[in-house]
C-alpha positions, 0 to 999 in steps of 0.5 A, a space after each residue: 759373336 753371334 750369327 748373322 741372320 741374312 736370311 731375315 734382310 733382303 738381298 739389296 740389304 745383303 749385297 751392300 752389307 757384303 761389299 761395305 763390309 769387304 771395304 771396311 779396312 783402310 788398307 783395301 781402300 788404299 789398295 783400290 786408291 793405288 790401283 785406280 791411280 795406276 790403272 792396274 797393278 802387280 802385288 808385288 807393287 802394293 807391298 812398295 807402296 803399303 809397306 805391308 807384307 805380301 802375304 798380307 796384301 794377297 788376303 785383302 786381295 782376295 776379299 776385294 775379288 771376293 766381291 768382284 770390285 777387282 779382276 786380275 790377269 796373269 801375266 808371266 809369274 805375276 798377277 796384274 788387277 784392275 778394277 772392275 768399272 761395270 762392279 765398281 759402277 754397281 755398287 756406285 749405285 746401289 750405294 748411291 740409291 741408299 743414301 738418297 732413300 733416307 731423308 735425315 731430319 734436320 731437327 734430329 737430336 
């Protein structure tokens, strides 16, 4: 597969495309699910409620803190995440301000 050419897109079309694409994976929207249900959680709790491993849950982890959308605190051996409302609330409006910019046409094929 080829390279991507960021450099030719501007960072609006960049950040959104990073973060879309951080999100594309059903299970780091049922982590986001999980954790906004809960109101933090510890990874160990993820591997009860997915059923997946824990090594697996750790990397979607790591790529939803790679975009921010999550912070986590150590507390004793575990670390406790919770989502980040002033990132969450960011990418809430830039996603908000590109589906508002394109008017779809209602005679469109």
């Amino acid at each position: 597969m080829g390279t991507t050419k960021t450099e030719i897109f501007n960072e609006q079309q960049n950040r959104l495309a990073s973060v879309l694409k951080a999100l594309a994976h059903p299970a780091r929207i049922a982590i986001l699910q999980y954790i906004v249900k809960q109101n933090s959680c510890i990874c160990n709790d993820l591997v009860d409620e997915l059923g997946l491993a824990q090594a697996t849950i750790s990397q979607h982890l790591k790529e939803l803190k790679n975009i921010e959308i999550i912070k986590g605190n150590i507390e004793g051996t575990s670390i406790c995440y919770c989502i980040d409302s002033q990132k969450w609330n960011q990418i809430k409006f830039e996603l908000d301000l590109f589906l508002k910019e394109v008017e779809i046409p209602s005679n469109c094929c």
